[in-house]
C-alpha positions as CSV (number, residue, x, y, z in Angstrom):
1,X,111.7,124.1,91.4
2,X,112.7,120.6,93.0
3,X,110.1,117.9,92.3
4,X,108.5,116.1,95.3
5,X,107.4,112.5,95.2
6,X,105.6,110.2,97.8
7,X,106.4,106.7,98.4
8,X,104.3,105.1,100.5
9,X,106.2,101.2,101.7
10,X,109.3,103.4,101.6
11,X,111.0,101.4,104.3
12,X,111.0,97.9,101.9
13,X,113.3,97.1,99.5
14,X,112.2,98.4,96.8
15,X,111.0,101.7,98.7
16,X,114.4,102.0,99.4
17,X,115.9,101.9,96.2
18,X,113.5,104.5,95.3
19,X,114.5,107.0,97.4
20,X,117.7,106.8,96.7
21,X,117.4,107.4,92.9
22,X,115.3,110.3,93.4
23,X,117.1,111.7,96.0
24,X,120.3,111.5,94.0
25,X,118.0,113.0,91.2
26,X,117.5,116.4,93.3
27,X,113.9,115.5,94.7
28,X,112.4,116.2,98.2
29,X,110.8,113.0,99.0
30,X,108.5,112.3,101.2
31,X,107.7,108.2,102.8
32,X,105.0,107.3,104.4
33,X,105.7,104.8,107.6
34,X,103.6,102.8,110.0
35,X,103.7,103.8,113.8
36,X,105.6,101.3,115.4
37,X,107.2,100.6,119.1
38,X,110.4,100.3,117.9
39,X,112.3,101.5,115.1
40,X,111.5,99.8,111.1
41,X,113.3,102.1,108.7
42,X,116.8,100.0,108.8
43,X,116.7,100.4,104.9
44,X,116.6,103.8,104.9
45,X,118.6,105.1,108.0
46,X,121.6,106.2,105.4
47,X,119.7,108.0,103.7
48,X,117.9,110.2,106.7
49,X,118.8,113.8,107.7
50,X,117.4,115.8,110.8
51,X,114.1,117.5,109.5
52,X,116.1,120.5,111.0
53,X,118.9,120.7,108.5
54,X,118.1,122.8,106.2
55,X,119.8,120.5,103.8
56,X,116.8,117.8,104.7
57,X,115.3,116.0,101.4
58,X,113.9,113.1,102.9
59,X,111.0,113.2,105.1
60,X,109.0,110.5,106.9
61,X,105.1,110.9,108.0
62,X,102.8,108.6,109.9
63,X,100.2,106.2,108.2
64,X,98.7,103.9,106.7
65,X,96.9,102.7,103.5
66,X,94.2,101.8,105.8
67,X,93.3,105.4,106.7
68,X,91.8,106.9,104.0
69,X,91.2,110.4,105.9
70,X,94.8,110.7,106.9
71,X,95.6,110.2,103.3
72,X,93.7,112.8,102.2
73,X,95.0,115.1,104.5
74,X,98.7,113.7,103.9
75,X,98.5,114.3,100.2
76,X,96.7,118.0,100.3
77,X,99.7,118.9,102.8
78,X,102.6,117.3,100.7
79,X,101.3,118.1,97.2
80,X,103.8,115.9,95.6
81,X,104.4,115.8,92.0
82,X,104.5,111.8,92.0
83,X,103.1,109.1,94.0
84,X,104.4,105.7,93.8
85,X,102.2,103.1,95.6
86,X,104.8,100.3,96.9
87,X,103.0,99.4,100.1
88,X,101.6,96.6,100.5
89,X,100.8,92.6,102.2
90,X,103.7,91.2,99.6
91,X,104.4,87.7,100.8
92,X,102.7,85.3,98.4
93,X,102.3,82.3,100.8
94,X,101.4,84.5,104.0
95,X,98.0,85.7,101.8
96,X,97.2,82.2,102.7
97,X,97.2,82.5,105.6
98,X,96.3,86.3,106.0
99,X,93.7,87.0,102.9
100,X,91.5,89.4,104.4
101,X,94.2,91.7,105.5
102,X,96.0,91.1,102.1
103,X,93.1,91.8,100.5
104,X,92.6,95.5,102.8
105,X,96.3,96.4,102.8
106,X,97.3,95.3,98.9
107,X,93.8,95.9,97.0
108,X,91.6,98.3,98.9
109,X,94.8,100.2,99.8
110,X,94.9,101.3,96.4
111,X,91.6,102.6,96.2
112,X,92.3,104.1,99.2
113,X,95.0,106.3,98.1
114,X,93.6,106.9,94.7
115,X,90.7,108.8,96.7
116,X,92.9,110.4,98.3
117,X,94.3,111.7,95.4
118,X,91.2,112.6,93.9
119,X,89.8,114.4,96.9
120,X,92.7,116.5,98.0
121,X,92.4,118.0,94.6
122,X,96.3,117.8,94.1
123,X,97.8,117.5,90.0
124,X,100.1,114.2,90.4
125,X,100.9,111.4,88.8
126,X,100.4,107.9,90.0
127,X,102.8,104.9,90.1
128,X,100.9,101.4,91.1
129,X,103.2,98.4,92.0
130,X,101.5,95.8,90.1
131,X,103.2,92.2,90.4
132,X,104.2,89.1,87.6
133,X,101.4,87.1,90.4
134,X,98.6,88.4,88.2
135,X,99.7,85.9,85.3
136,X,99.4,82.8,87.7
137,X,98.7,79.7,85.7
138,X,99.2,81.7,81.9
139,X,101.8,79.8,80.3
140,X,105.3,82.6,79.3
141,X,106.4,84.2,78.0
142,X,103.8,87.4,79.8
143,X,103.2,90.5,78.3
144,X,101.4,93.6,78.8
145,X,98.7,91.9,76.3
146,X,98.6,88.2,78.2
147,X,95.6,87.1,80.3
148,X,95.6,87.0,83.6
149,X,95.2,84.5,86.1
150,X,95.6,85.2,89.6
151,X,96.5,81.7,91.7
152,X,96.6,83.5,95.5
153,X,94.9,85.7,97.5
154,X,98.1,88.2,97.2
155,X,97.3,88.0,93.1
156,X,93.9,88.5,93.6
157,X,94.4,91.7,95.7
158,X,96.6,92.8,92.6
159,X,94.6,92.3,90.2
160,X,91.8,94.9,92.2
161,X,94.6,96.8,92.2
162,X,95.4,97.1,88.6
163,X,92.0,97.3,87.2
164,X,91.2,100.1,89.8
165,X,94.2,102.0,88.7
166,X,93.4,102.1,84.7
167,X,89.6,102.6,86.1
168,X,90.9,106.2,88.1
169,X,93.2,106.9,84.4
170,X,90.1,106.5,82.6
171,X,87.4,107.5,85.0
172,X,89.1,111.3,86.0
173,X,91.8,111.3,83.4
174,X,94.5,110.6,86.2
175,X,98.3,110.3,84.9
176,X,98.1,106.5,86.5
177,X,100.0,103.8,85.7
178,X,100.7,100.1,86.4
179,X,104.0,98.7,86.7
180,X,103.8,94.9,86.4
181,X,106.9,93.9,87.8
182,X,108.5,90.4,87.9
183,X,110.5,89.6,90.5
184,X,113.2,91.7,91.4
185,X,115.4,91.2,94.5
186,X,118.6,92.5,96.5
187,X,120.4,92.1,99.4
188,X,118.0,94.0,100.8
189,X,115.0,91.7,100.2
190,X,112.9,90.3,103.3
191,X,114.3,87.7,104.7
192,X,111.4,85.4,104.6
193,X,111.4,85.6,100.5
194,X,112.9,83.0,98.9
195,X,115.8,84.1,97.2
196,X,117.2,85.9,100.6
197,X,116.1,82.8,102.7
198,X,118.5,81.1,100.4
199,X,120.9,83.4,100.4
200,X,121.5,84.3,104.4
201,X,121.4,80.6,104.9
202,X,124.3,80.3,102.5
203,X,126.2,82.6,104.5
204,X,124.8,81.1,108.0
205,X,125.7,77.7,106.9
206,X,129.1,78.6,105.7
207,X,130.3,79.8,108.9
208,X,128.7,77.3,110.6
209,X,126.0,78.6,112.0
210,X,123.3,76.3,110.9
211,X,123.6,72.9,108.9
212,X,120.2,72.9,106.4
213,X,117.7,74.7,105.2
214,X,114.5,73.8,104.6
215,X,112.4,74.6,101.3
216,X,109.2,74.3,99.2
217,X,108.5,73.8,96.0
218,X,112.2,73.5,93.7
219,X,110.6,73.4,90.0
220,X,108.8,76.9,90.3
221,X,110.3,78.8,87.5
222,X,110.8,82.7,87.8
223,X,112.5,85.8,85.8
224,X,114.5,87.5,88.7
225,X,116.1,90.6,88.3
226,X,117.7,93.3,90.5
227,X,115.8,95.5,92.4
228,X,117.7,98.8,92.2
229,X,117.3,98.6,88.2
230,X,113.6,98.5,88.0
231,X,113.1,101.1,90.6
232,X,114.5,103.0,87.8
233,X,112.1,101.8,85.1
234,X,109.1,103.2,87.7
235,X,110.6,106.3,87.4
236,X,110.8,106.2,83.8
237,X,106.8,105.6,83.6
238,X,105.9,108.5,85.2
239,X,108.5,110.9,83.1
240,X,106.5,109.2,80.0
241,X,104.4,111.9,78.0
242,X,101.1,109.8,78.4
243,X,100.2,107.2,81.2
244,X,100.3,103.4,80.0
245,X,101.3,99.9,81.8
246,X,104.8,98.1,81.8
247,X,106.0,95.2,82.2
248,X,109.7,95.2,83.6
249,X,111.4,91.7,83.7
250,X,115.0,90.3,82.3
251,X,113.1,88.3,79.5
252,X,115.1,84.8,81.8
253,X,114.1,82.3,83.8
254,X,115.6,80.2,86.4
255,X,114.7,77.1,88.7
256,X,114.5,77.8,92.5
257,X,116.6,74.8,92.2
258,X,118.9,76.9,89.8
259,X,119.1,79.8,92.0
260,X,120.0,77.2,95.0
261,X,123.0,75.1,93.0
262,X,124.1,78.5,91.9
263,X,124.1,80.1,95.2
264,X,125.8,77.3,97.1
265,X,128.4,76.8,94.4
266,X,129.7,80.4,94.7
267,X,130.4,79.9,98.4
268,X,131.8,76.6,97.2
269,X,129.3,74.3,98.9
270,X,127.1,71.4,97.5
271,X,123.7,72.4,98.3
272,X,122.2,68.6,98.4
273,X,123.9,68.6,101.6
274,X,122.0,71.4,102.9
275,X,118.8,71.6,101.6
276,X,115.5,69.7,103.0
277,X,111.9,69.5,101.9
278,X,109.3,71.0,103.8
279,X,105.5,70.7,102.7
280,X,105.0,73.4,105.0
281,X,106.2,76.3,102.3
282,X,103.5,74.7,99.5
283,X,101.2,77.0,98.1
284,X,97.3,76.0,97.7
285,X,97.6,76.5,94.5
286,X,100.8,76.5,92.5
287,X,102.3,79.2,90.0
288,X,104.6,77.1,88.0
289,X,106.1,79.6,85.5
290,X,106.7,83.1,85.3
291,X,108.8,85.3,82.2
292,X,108.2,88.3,81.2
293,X,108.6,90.3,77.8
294,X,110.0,93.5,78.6
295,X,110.0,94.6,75.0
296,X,107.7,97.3,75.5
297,X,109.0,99.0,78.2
298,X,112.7,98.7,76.4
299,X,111.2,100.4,73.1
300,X,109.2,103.0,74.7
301,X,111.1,103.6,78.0
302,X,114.9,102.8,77.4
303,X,114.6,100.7,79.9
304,X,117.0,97.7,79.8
305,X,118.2,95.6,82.9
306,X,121.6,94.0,82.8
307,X,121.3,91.6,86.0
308,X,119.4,88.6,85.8
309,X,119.2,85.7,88.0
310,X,122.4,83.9,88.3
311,X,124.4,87.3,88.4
312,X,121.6,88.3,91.2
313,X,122.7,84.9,93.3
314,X,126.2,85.6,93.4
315,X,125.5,89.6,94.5
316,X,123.3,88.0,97.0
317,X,125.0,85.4,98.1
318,X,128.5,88.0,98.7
319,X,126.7,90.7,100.5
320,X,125.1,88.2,102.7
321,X,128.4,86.5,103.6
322,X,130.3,90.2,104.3
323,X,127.2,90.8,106.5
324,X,127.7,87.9,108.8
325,X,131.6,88.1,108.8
326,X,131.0,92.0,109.7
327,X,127.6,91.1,112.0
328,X,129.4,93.0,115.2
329,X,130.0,96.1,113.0
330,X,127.0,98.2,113.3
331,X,128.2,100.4,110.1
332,X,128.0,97.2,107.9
333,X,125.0,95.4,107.2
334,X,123.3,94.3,103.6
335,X,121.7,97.8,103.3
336,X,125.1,99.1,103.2
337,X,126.5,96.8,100.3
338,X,126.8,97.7,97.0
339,X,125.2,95.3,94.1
340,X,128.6,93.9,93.9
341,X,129.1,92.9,98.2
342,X,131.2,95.5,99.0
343,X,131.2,98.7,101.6
């Protein structure tokens, strides 16, 4: 019989991905979406077939990690074999600005859907999308061993998350684990993270549709990787023959500076031209350094990535540019891209 997995945040970037590998992997998957006016599953549209087909293996239901009893009700219904939990509040600087609702959506979420899980009575096992945010101010290289040190209210809502998680695996012998993931981006990334912001205004600038952009903190140091690898390294830690916690990162780290010079360069532009300081995009409180050690997750998953940052740019930066030359053509967008910026 065809597994069945439920991703709840199945409409974001990593969601995505997600599907897509286990859709291509013979499951029936099953995403859970929040009501809206108008229509949010852009990143997923390629993938969607009429429930009607009978060739249907992706299939969307209403809700949300606020609603414990529709969870409940959701999970006895779809009795999936896995459950990855990639929803979430997941801009850092917004939890800010929004830390009760970061703290409801991205920390009691999780407790929310591990009830869930618990009460419907169903045999599953339990992805949590844990974050590199939990190391904050610990000095890298980070580890599954390395203290953590939450410097946000999106961290802190993690860090619930993660402890509640091994709490359920302990507690009722759940199959629950914790992927502590470093960042890991695309071209389909929000546009409001840093690496996209870049990225589109690369492209926007480039055609000359805009002349700056305007940006936070340079020096911050982070370990990006590719988003459609890791997605497979979740996977991988629910196929595992006992649950356990992972760190998945490229082991490299790069300056938002870096990622800028090497972003403008490839479209062949001087980015001190282009770029502007803005206090506004300051965090509170500052994490000044994040790389992780994916040793452990290489040794006991197979799990290696092959894309780190400055590859990641360039991919970025491509898709982004085909996506604004093509921005009439409803067919092409960034979703449609290939890790490489073409159709």
């Amino acid at each position: 019989m065809k597994k069945r997995a439920l991703i709840t945040g199945v409409t974001g970037q990593d969601g995505s991905y997600l599907a897509e590998l286990l859709l291509a992997k013979g499951y029936e998957v099953h995403g859970l979406i929040r009501r809206a006016s108008t229509f949010n599953t852009a990143r997923i549209d390629h993938l969607y077939v009429d429930p009607h087909d009978p060739d249907a293996k992706l299939f969307l239901h209403y809700g949300d990690l606020s609603d414990g009893a529709r969870l409940v009700t959701l999970l006895a219904s779809i009795n999936p074999d896995e459950v990855y939990n990639l929803a979430a509040q997941s801009h850092v600087r917004v939890s800010f600005d929004e830390p009760e609702h970061t703290a409801d959506t991205t920390g009691t979420g999780t407790v929310r859907l591990l009830e869930a899980v618990r009460l419907s009575g169903i045999e599953t096992r339990f992805y949590q999308a844990s974050s590199s945010e939990l190391y904050g101010a610990t000095p890298p290289p980070q580890n599954e061993e390395t203290r953590f040190y939450p410097r946000s209210p999106y961290a802190a809502a993690k860090l619930y998350s993660y402890w509640i998680t091994k709490n359920y695996r302990e507690a009722y012998d759940m199959f629950a684990v914790n992927g502590i993931l470093f960042n890991h981006e695309s071209p389909r990334r929000g546009e409001t993270f840093v690496t996209r912001k870049i990225t589109r205004a690369v492209a926007a600038i480039k055609a000359g549709r805009q002349e700056f952009v305007y940006m936070g903190n340079l020096d911050a140091v982070r370990d990006w990787g590719y988003a459609a690898e890791y997605v497979e390294g979740m996977w991988r830690m629910l196929q595992a023959d006992v649950p356990d916690d992972y760190v998945l990162a490229t082991g490299t780290g790069i300056t938002v500076r870096e990622f800028i010079e090497i972003s403008f360069g490839h479209a062949g532009l001087n980015w001190e031209d282009h770029v502007r300081f803005d206090e506004r995009y300051l965090r509170p409180t500052e994490v000044d350094a994040l790389i992780g050690d994916p040793s452990k997750a290489r040794e006991k998953l197979g799990w290696t990535p092959t894309i780190d940052g400055r590859q990641l740019a360039k991919i970025m930066v491509d898709a982004d540019i085909t996506a604004l030359e093509h921005a009439g053509d409803p067919w092409i967008d960034t979703v449609h891209l290939d890790s490489w910026g073409t159709k």
